[in-house]
PANU-214962 format. One record per atom (N, C-alpha, C): residue number from 1; residue in three letters; atom name; z, x, y. Coordinates in Angstrom, 3 decimals. Atoms other than C-alpha are relative to their C-alpha. Layout:
<atoms>
@resi: NUM; resn: ALA; name: CA; pz: Z; px: X; py: Y
...
</atoms>
This chain:
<atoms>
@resi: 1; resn: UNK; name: N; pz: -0.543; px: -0.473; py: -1.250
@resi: 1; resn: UNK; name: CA; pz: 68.187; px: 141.280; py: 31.613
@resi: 1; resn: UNK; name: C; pz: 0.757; px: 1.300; py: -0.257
@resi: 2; resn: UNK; name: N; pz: -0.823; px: -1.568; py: 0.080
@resi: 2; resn: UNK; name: CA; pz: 69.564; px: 144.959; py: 31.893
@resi: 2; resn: UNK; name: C; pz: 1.155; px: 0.163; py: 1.371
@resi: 3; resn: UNK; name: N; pz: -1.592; px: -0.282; py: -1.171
@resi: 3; resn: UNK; name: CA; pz: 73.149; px: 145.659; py: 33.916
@resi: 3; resn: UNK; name: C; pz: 0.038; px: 1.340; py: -0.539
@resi: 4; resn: UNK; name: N; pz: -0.027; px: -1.551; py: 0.550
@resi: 4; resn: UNK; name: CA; pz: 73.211; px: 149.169; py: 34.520
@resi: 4; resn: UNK; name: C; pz: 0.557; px: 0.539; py: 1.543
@resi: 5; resn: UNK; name: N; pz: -1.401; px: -0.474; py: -1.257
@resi: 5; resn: UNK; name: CA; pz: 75.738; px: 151.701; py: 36.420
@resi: 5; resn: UNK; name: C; pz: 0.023; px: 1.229; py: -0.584
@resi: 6; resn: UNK; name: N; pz: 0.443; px: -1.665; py: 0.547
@resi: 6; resn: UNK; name: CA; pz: 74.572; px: 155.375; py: 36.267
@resi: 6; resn: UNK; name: C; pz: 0.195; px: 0.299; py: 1.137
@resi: 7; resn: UNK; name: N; pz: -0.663; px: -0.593; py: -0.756
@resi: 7; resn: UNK; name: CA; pz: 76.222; px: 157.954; py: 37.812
@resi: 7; resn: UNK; name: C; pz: -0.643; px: 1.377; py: -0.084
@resi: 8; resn: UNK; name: N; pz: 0.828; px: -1.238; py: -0.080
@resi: 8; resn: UNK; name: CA; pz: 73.921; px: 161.006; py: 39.505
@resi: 8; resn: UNK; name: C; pz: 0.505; px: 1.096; py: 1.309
@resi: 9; resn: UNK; name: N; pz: -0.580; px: -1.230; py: -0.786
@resi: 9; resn: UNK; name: CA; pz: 75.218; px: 164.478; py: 41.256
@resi: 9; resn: UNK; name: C; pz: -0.838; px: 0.416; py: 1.137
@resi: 10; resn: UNK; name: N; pz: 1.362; px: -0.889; py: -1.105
@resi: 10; resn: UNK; name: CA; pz: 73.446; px: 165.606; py: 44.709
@resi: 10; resn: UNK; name: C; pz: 0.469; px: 1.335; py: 0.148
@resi: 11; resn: UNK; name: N; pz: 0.276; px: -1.512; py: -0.446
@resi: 11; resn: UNK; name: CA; pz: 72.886; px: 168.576; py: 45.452
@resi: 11; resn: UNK; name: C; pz: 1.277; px: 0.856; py: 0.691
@resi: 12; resn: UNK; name: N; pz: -0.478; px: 0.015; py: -1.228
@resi: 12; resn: UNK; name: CA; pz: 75.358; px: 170.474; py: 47.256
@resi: 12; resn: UNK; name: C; pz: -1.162; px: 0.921; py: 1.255
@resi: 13; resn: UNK; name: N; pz: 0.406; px: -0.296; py: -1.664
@resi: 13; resn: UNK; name: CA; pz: 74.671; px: 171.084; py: 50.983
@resi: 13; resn: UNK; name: C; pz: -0.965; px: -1.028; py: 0.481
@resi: 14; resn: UNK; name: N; pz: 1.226; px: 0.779; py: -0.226
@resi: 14; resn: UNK; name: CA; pz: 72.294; px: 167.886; py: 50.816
@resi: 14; resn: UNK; name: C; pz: 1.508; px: -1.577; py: 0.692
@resi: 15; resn: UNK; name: N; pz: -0.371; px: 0.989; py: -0.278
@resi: 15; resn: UNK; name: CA; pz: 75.046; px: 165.421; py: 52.187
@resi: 15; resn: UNK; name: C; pz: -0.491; px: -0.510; py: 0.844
@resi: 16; resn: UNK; name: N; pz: 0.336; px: 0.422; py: -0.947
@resi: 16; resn: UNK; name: CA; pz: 74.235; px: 165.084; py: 55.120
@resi: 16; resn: UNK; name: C; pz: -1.583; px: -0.573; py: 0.103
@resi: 17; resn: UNK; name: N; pz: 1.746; px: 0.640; py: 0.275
@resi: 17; resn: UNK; name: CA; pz: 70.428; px: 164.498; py: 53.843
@resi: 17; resn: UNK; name: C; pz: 0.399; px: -1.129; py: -0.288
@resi: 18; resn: UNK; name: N; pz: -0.537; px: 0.864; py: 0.635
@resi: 18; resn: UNK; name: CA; pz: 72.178; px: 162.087; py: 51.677
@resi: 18; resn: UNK; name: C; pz: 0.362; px: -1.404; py: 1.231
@resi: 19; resn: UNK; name: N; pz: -0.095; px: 0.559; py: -1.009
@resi: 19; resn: UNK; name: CA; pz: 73.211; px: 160.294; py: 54.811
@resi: 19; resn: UNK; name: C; pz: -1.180; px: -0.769; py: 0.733
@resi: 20; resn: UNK; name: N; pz: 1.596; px: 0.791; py: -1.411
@resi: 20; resn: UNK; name: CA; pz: 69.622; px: 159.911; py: 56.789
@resi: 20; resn: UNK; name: C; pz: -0.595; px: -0.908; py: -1.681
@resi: 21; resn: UNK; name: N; pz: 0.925; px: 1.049; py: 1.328
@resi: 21; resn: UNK; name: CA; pz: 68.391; px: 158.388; py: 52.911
@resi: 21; resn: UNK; name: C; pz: 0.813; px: -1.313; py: 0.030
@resi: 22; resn: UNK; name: N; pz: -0.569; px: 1.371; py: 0.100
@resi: 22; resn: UNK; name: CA; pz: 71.045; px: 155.654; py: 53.091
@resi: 22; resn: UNK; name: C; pz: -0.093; px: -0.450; py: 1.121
@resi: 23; resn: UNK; name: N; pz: 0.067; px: 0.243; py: -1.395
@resi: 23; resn: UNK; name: CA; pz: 70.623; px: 155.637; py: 56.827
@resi: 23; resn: UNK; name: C; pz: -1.743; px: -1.085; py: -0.368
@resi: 24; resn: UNK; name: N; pz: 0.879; px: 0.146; py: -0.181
@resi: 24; resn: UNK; name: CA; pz: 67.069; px: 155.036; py: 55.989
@resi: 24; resn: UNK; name: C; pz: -0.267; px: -1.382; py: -0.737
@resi: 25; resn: UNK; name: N; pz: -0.135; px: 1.241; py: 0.839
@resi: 25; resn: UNK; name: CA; pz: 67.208; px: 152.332; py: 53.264
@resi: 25; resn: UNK; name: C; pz: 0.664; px: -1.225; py: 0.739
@resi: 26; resn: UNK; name: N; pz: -0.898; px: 1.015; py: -0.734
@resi: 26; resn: UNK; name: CA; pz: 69.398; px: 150.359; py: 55.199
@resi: 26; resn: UNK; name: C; pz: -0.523; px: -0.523; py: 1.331
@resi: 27; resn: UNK; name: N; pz: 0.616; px: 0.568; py: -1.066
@resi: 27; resn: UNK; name: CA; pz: 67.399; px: 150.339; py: 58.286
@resi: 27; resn: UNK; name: C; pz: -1.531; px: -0.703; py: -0.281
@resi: 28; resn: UNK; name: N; pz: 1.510; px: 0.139; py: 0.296
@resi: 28; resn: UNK; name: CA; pz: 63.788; px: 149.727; py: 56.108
@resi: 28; resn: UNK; name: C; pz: 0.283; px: -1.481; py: -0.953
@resi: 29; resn: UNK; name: N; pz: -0.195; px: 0.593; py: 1.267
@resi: 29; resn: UNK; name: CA; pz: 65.800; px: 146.993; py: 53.957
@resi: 29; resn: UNK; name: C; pz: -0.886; px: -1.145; py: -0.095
@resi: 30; resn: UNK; name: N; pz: 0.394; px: 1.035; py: -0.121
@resi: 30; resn: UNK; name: CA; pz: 63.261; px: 144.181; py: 54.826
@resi: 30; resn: UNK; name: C; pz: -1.328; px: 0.796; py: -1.457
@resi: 31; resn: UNK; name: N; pz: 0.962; px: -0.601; py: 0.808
@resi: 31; resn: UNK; name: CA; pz: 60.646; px: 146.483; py: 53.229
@resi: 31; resn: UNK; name: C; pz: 0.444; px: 0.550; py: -1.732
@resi: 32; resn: UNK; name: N; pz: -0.617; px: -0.329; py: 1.467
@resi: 32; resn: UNK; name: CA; pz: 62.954; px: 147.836; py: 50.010
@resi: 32; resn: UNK; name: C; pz: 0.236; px: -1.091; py: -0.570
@resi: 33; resn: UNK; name: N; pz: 0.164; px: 1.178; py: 0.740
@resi: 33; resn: UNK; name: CA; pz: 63.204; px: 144.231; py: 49.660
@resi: 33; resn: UNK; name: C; pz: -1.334; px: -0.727; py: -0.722
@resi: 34; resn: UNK; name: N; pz: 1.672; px: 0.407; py: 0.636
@resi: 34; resn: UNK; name: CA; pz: 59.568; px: 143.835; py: 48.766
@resi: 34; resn: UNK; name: C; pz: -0.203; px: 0.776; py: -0.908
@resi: 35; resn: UNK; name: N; pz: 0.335; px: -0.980; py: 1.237
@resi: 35; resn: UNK; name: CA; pz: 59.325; px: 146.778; py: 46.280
@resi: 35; resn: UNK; name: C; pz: 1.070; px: -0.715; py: -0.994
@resi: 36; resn: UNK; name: N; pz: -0.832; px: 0.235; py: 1.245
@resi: 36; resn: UNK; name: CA; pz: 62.257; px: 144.933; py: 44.326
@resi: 36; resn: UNK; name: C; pz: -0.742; px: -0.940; py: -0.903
@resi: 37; resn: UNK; name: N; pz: 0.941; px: 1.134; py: 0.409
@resi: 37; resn: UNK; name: CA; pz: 59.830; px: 142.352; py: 43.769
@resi: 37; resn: UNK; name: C; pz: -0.690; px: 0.350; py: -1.560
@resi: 38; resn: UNK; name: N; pz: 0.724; px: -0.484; py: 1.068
@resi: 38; resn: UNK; name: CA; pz: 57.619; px: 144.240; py: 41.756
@resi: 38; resn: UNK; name: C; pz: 0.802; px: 0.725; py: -1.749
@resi: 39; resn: UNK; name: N; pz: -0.778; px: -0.336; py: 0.890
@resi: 39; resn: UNK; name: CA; pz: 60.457; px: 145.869; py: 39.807
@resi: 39; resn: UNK; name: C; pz: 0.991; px: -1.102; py: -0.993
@resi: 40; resn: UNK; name: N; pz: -0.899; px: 1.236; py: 0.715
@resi: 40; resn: UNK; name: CA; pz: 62.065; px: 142.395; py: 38.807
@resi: 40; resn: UNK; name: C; pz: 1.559; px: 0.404; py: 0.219
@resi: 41; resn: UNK; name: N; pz: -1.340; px: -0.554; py: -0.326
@resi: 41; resn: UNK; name: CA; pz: 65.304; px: 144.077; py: 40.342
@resi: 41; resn: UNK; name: C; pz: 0.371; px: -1.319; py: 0.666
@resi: 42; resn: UNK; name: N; pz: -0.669; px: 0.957; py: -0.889
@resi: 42; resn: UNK; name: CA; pz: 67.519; px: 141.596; py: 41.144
@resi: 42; resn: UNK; name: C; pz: 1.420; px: -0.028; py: 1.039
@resi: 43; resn: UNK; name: N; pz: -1.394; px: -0.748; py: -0.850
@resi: 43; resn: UNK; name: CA; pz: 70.718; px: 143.451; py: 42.610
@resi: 43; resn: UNK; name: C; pz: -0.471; px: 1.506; py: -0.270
@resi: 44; resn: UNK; name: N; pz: -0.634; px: -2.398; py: 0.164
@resi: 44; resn: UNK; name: CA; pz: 70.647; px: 147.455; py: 43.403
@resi: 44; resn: UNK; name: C; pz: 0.844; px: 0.078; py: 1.115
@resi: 45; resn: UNK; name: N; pz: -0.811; px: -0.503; py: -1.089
@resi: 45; resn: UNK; name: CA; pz: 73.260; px: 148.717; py: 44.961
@resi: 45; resn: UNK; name: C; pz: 0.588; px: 1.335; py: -0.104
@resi: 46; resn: UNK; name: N; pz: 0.247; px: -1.456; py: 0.132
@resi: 46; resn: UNK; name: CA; pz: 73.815; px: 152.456; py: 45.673
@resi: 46; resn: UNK; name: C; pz: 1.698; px: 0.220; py: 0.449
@resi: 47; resn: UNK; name: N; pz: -1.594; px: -0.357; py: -0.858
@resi: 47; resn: UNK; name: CA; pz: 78.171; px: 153.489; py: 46.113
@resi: 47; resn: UNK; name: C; pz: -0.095; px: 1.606; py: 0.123
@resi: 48; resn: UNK; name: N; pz: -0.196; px: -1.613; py: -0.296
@resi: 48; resn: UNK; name: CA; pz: 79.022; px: 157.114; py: 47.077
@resi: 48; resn: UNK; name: C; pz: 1.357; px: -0.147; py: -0.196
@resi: 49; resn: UNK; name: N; pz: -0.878; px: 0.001; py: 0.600
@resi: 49; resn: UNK; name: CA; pz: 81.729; px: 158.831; py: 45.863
@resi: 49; resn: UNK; name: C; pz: 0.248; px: 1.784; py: 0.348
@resi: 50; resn: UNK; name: N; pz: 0.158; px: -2.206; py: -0.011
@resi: 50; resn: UNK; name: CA; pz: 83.095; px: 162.983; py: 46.244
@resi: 50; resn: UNK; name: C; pz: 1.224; px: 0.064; py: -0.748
@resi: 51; resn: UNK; name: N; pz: -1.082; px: 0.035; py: 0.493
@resi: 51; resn: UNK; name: CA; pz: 85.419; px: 163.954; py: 43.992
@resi: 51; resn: UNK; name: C; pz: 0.126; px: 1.552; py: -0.057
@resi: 52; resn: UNK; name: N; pz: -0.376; px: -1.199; py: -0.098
@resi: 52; resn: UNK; name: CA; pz: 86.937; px: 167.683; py: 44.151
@resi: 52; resn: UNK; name: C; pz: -1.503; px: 0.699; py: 0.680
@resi: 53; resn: UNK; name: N; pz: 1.105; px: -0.981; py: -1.152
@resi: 53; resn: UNK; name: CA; pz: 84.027; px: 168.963; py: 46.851
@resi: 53; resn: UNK; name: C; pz: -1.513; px: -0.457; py: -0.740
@resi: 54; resn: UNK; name: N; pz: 1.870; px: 0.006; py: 0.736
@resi: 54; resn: UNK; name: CA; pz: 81.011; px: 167.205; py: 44.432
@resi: 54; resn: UNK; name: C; pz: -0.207; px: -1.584; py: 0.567
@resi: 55; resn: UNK; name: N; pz: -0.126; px: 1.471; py: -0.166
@resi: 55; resn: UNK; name: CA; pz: 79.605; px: 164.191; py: 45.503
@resi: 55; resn: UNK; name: C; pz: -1.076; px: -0.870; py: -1.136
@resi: 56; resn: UNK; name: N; pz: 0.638; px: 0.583; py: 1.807
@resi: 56; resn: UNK; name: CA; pz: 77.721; px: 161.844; py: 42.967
@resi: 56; resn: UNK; name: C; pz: -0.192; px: -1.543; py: 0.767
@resi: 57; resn: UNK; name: N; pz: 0.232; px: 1.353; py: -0.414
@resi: 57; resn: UNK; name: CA; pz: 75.931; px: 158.464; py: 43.751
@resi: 57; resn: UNK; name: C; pz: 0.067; px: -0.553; py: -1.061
@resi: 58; resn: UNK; name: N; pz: -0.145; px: 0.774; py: 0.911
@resi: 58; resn: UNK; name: CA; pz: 76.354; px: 155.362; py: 41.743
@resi: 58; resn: UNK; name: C; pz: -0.971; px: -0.995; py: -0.224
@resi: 59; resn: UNK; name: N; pz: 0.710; px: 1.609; py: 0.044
@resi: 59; resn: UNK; name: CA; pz: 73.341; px: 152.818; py: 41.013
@resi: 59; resn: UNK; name: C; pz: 0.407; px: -0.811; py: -0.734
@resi: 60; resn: UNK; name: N; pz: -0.324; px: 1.024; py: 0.587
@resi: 60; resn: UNK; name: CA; pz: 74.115; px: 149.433; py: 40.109
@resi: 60; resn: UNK; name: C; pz: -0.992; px: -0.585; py: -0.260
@resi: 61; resn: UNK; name: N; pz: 1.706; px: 1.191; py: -0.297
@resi: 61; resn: UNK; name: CA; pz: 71.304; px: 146.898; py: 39.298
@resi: 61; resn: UNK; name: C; pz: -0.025; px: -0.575; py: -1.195
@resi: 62; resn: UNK; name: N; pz: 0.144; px: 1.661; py: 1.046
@resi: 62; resn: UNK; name: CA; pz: 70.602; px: 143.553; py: 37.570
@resi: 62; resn: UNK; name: C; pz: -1.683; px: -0.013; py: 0.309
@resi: 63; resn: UNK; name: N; pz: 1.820; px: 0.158; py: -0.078
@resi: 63; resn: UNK; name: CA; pz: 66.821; px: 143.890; py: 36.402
@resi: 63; resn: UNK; name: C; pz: -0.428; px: -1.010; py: -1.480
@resi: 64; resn: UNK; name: N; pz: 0.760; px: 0.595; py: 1.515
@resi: 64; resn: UNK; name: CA; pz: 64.768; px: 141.839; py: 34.459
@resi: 64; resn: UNK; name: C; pz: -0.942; px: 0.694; py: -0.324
@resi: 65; resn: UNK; name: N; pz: 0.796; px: -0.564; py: 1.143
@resi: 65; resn: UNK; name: CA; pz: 62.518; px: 142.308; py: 31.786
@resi: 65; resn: UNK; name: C; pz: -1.636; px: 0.521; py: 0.198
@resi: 66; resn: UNK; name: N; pz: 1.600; px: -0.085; py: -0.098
@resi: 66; resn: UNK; name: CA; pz: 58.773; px: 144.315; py: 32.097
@resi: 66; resn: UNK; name: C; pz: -0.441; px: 0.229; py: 1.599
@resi: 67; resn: UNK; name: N; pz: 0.398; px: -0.207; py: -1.323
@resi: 67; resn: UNK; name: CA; pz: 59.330; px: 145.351; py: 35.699
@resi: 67; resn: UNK; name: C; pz: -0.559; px: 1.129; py: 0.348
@resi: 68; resn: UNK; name: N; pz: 0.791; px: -0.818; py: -0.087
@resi: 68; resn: UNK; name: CA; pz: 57.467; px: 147.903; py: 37.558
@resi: 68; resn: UNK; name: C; pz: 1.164; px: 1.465; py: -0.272
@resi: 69; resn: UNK; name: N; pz: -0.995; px: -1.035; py: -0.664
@resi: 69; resn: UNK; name: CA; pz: 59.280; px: 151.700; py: 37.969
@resi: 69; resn: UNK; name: C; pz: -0.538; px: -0.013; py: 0.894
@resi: 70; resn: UNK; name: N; pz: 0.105; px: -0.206; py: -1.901
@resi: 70; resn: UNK; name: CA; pz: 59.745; px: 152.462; py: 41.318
@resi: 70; resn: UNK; name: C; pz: -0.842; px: 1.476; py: -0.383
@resi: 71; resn: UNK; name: N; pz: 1.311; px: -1.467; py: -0.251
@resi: 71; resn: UNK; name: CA; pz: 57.650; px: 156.007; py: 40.089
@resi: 71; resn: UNK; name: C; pz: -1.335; px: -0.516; py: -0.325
@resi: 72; resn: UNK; name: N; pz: 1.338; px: 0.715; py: 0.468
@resi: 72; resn: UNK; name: CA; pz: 54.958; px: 153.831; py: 39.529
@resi: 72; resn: UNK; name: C; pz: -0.838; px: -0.445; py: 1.183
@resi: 73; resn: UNK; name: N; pz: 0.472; px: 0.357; py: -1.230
@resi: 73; resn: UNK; name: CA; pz: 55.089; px: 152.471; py: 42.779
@resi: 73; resn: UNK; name: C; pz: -1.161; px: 0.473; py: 1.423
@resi: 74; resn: UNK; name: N; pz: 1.045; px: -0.901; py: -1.147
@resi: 74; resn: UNK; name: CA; pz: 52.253; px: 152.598; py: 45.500
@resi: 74; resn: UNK; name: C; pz: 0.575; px: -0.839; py: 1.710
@resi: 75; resn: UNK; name: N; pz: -1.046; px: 0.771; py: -1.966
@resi: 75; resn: UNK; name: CA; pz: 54.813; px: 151.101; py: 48.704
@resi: 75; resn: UNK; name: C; pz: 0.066; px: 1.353; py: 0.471
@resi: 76; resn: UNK; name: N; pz: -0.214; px: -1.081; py: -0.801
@resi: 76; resn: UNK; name: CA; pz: 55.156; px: 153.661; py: 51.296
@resi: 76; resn: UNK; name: C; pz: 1.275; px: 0.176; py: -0.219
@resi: 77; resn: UNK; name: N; pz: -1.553; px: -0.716; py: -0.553
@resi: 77; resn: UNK; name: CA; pz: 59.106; px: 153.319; py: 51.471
@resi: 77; resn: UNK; name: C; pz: 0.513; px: 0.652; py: -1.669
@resi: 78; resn: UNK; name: N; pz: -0.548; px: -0.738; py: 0.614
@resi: 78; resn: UNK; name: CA; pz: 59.496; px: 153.710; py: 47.871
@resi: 78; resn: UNK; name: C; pz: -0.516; px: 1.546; py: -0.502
@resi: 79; resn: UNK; name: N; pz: 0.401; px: -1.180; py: -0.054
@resi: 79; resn: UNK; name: CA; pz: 57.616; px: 157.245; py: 48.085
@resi: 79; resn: UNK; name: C; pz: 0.361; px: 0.553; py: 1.004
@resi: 80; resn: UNK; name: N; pz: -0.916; px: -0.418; py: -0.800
@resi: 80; resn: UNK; name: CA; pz: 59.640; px: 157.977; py: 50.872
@resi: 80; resn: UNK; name: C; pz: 1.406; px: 0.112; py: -0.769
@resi: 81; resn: UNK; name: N; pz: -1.252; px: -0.085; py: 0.917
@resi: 81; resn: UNK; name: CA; pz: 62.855; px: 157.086; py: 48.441
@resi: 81; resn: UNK; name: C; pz: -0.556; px: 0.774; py: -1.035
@resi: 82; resn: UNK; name: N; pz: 0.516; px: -1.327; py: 0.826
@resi: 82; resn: UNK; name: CA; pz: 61.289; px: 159.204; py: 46.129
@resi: 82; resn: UNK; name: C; pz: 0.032; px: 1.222; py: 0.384
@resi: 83; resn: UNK; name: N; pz: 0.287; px: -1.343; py: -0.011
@resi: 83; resn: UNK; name: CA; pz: 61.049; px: 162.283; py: 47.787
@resi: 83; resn: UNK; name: C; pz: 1.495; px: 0.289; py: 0.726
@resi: 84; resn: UNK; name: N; pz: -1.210; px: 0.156; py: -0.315
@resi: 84; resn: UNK; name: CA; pz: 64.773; px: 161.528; py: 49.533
@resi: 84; resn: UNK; name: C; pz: 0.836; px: 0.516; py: -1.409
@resi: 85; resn: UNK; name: N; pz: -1.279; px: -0.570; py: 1.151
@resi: 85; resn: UNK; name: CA; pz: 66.222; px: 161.698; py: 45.636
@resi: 85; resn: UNK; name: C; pz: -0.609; px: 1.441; py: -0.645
@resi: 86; resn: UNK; name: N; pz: 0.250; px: -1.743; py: 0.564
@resi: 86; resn: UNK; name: CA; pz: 63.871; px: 164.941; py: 44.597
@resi: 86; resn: UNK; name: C; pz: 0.934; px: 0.867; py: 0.790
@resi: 87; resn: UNK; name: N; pz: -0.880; px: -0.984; py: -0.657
@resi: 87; resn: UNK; name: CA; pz: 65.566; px: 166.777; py: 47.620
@resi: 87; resn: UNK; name: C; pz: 1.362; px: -0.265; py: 0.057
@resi: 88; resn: UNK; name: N; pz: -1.460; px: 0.034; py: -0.046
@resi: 88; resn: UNK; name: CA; pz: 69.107; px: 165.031; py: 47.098
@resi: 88; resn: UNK; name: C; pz: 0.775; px: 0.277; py: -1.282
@resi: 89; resn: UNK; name: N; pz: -0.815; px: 0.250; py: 1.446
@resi: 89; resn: UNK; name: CA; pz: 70.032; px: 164.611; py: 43.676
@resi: 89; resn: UNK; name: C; pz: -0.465; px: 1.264; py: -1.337
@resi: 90; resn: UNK; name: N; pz: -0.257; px: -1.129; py: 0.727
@resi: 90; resn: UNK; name: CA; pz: 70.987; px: 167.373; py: 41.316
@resi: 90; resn: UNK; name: C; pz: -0.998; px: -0.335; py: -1.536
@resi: 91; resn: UNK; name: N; pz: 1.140; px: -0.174; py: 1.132
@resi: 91; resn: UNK; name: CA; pz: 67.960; px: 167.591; py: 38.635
@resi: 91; resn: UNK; name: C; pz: 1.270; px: 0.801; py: -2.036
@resi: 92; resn: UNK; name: N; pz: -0.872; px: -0.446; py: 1.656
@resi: 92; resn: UNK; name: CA; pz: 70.748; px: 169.761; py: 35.757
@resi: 92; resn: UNK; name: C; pz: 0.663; px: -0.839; py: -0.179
@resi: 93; resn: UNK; name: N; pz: -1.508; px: 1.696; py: 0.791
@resi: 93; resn: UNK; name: CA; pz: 73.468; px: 166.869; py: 35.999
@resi: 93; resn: UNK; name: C; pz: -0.916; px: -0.892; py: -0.493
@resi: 94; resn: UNK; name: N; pz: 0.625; px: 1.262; py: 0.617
@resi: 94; resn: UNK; name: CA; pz: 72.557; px: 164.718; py: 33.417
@resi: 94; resn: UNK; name: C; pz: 0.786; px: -1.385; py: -0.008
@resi: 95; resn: UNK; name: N; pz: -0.494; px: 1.932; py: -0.227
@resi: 95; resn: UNK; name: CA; pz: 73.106; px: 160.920; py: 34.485
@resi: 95; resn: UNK; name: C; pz: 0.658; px: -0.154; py: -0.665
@resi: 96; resn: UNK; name: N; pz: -0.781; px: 0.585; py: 0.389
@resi: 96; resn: UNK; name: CA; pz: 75.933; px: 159.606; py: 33.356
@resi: 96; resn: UNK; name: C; pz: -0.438; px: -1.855; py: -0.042
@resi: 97; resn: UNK; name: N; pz: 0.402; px: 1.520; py: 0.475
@resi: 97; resn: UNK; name: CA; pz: 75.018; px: 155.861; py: 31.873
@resi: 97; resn: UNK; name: C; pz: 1.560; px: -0.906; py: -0.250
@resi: 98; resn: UNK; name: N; pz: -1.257; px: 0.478; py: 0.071
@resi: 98; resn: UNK; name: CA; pz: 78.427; px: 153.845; py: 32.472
@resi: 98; resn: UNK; name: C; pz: -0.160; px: -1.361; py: -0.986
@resi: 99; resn: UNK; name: N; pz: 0.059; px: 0.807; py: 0.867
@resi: 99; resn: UNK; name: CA; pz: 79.098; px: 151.689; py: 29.551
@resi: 99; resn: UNK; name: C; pz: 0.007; px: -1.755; py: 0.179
@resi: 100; resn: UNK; name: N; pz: 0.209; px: 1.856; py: -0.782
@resi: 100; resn: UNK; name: CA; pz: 78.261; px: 147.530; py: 30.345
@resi: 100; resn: UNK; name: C; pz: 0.725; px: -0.309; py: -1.425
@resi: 101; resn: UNK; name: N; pz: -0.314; px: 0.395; py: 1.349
@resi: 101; resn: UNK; name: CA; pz: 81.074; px: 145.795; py: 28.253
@resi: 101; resn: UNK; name: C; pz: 0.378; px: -1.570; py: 0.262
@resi: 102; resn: UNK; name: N; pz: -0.051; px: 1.535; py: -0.463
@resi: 102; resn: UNK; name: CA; pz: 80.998; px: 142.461; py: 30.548
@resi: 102; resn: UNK; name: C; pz: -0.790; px: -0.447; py: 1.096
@resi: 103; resn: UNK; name: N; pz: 0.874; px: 0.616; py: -0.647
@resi: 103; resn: UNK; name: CA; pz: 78.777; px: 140.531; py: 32.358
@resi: 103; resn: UNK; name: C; pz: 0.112; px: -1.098; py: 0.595
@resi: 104; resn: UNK; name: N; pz: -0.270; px: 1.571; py: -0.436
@resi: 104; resn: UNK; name: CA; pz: 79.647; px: 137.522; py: 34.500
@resi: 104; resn: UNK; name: C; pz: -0.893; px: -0.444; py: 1.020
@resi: 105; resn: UNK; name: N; pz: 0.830; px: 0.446; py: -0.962
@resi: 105; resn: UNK; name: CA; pz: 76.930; px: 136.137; py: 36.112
@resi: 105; resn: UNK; name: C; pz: -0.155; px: -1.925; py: -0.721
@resi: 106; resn: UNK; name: N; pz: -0.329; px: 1.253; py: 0.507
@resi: 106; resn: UNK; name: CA; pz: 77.356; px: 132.341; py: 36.345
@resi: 106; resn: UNK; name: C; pz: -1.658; px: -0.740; py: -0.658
@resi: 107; resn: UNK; name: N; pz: 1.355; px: 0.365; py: 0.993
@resi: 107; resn: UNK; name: CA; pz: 74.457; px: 130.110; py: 34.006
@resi: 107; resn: UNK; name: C; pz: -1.395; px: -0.335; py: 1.404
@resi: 108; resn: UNK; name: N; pz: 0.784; px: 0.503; py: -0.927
@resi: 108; resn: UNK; name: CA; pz: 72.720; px: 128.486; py: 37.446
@resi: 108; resn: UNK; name: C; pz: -0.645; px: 1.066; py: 0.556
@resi: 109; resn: UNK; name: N; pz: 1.112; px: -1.356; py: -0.812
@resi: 109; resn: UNK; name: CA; pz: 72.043; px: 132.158; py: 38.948
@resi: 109; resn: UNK; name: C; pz: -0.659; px: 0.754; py: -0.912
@resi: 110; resn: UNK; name: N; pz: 1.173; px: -1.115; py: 0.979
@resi: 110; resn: UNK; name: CA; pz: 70.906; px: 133.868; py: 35.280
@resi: 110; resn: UNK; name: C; pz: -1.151; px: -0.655; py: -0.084
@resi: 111; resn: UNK; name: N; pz: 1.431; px: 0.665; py: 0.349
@resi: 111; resn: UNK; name: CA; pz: 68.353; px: 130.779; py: 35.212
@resi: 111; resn: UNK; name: C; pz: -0.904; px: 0.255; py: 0.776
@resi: 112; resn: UNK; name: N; pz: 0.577; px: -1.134; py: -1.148
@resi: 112; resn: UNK; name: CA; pz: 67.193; px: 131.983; py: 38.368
@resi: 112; resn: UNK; name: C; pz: -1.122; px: 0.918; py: -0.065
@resi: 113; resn: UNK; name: N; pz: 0.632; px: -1.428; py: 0.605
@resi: 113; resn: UNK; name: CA; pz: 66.745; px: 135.298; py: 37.006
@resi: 113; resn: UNK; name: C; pz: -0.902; px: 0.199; py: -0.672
@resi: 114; resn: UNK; name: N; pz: 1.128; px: 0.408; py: 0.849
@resi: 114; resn: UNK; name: CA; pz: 64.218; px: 134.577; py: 34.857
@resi: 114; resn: UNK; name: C; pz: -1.117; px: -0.276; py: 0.504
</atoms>
């Protein structure tokens, strides 16, 4: 299982893009729930954040092992979320990978996971 919490820069002047992509995820979520499938994603969750005029998204996500990438994917929405993070997210900032130094997920939901 991988726990992971990477931190990526948009663009500036793309907030407000930034906006209709979470606008959009959030209204398609029946459908982003079917591409997780394939990815063995078992939590993603996307926070926003601006700190001195930059803003920077945060993915979270509990994936298991041998799942698809979402650039792999042939779903309509995630090639729609695909072309949402080419035009939002800053290509020179290099991802920040936030260090996993605890994990509490209780034994009944990691068996689950599997």
């Amino acid at each position: 299982m991988n726990v992971e919490l990477t931190k990526f820069k948009v663009k500036k002047g793309k907030s407000q893009r930034v906006d209709e992509w979470l606008k959009f995820l959030n209204e398609n979520m029946k459908d982003v729930l079917i591409t997780l499938e394939d990815e063995k994603m078992f939590v993603e969750t996307i926070f926003r954040e601006k700190i001195n005029g930059d803003e920077y998204l945060y993915w979270y996500s509990v994936q298991g092992e041998g799942g698809q990438k979402v650039e792999q994917s042939n779903h309509w929405i995630d090639k729609k979320h695909l072309e949402f993070w080419g035009e939002c997210i800053d290509e020179t900032f290099k991802p920040v990978d936030l260090k996993t130094e605890v994990v509490m997920i209780p034994e009944k939901i990691r068996k689950s996971m599997i």
